[in-house]
C-alpha positions as CSV (number, residue, x, y, z in Angstrom):
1,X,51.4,10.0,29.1
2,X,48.8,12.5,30.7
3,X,48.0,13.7,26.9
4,X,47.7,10.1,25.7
5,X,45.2,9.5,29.1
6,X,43.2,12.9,27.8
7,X,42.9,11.9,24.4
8,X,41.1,8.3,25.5
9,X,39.1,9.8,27.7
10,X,37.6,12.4,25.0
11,X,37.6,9.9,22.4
12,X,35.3,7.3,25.0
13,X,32.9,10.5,26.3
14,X,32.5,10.4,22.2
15,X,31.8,7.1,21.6
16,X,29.3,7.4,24.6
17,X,27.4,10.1,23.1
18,X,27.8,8.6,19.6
19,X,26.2,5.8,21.3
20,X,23.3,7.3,23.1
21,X,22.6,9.5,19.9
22,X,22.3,6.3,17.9
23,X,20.0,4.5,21.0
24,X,17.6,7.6,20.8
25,X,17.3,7.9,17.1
26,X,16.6,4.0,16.7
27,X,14.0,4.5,19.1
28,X,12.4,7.3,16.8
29,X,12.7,5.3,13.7
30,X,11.1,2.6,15.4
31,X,8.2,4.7,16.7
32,X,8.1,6.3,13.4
33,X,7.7,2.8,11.4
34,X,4.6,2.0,13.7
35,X,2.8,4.6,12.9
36,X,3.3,4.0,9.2
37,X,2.6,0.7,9.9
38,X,-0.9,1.9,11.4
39,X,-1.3,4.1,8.5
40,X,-0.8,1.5,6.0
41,X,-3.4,-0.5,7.8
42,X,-6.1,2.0,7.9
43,X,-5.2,2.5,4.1
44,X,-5.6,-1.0,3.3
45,X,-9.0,-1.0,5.4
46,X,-10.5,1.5,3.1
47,X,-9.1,-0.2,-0.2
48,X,-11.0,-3.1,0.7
49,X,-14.1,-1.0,1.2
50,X,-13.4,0.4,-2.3
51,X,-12.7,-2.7,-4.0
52,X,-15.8,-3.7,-2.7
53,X,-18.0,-0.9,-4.5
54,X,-15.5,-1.1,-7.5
55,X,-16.6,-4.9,-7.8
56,X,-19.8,-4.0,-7.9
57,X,-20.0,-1.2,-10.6
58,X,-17.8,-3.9,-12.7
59,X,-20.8,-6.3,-12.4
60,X,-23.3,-3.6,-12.9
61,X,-21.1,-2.7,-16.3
62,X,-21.1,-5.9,-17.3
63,X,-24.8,-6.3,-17.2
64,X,-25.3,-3.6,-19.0
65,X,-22.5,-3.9,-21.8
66,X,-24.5,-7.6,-22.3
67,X,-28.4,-5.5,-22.3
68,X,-26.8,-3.3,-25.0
69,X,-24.9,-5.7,-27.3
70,X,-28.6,-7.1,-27.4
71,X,-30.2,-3.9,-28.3
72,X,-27.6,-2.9,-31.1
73,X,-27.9,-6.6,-32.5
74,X,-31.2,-6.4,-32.5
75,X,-31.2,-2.9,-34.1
76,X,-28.6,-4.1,-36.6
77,X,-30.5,-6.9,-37.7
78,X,-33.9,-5.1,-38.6
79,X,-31.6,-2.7,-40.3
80,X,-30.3,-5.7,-42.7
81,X,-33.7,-7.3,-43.2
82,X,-35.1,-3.5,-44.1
83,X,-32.3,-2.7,-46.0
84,X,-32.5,-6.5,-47.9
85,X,-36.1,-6.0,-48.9
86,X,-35.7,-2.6,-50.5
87,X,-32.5,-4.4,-52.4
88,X,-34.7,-7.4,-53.5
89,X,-37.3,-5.2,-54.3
90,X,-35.1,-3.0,-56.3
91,X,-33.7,-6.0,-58.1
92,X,-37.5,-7.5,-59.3
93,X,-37.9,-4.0,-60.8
């Protein structure tokens, strides 16, 4: 009986420190997650900051993909009208 007593008493001093190891390491993991937590927030403050200026060299492409699609259609078409005069005139000859 006194090895039966010695063997519960080890395998409960176990379970205690199994126990306390697993108190202290969910206390770590929780520390851990809010600091990523706090990380993730900065990271989402400076996104927004960024989406911001990327929002606004979007508009500034768009206005100037419009101002060029102007010039090379106007281009284009005194191109044609040169290029259709020189065919008419070639075609009176």
């Amino acid at each position: 009986m006194e090895l039966a007593s010695a063997l519960t008493i080890i395998i409960y001093f176990l379970l205690i420190v199994l126990i306390t190891i697993l108190i202290v390491i969910g206390i770590k993991l929780i520390i851990t997650i809010d600091k990523v937590n706090q990380i993730v927030d900065d990271v989402k403050t400076k996104l927004s900051a960024l989406d911001k200026i990327f929002t606004v060299v979007d508009l500034v492409n768009n206005k100037l993909s419009i101002i060029t699609d102007a010039i090379v259609g106007f281009i284009a078409g005194t191109i044609k009208k040169i290029t259709n005069k020189k065919s008419k005139i070639k075609k009176e000859d």
